[in-house]
C-alpha positions, 0 to 999 in steps of 0.5 A, a space after each residue: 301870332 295868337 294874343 292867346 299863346 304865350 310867347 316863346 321869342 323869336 323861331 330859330 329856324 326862321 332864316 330870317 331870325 338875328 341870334 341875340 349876343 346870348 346866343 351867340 355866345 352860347 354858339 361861339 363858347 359854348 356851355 358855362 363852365 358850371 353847365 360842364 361841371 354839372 355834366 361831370 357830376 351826372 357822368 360820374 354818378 352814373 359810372 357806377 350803375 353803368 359798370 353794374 349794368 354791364 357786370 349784370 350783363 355779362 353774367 346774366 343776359 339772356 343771349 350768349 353773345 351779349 354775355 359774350 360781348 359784356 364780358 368782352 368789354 370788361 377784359 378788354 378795359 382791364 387787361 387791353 386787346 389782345 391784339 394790341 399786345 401781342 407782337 408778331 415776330 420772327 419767332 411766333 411765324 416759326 412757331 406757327 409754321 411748326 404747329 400748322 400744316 396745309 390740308 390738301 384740298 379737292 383740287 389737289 387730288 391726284 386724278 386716276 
C-alpha cells in the first residue's frame, strides 16, 4: 500500500476480509431506525413532486401513450382496475351473448 493514500480500511471484497462486529450488525439488523425514519421523510417529501410529476405527464407529455399511460395510473390509484372490480356472471355472458354475433370468416363460405 501507498504511505502517500489515504487509508480506507480494509476492501470488502477482499475474500479474505473478517467483517468487523460494526458490520456485522449493519448485515444481520440492518439500517438504524433514525436511518429509517430519515428515509420516510425523503419519501414523504417527495410524494409530492412525484404526484405532480405524473399529473404533468398525463396532461401534457409529448407521446399519446405516455399521456395514456399517466392518466392510467391516476385512475387506477383512485378508482382501482376495472378488471378487479368487474365480476363476470351468468348474466354479463347472457348479455354478451345477446350483443355479439359471429362474422362468417373466408373458410366458412359456401364454395360454388
Amino acid at each position: 500500500m501507498n504511505p502517500n493514500e489515504p487509508d480506507y480500511g480494509p476492501d470488502p471484497n477482499d475474500p479474505t476480509h473478517i467483517p468487523t462486529a460494526e458490520e456485522l450488525g449493519e448485515i444481520v439488523f440492518g439500517p438504524s431506525p433514525s436511518e429509517i425514519a430519515a428515509a420516510r421523510r425523503l419519501l414523504r417529501e417527495a410524494l409530492v413532486p412525484a404526484v405532480q410529476s405524473i399529473i404533468d405527464l398525463a396532461a401534457y407529455g409529448k407521446a399519446e401513450r405516455i399521456r395514456l399511460d399517466a392518466a392510467k395510473y391516476i385512475t387506477e390509484r383512485n378508482l382501482g382496475k376495472v378488471a378487479d372490480k368487474l365480476s363476470i356472471g351468468s348474466d354479463w355472458i347472457e348479455l354478451l351473448g345477446e350483443i355479439t354475433t359471429e362474422v362468417p370468416g373466408p373458410s366458412d363460405k359456401p364454395k360454388e
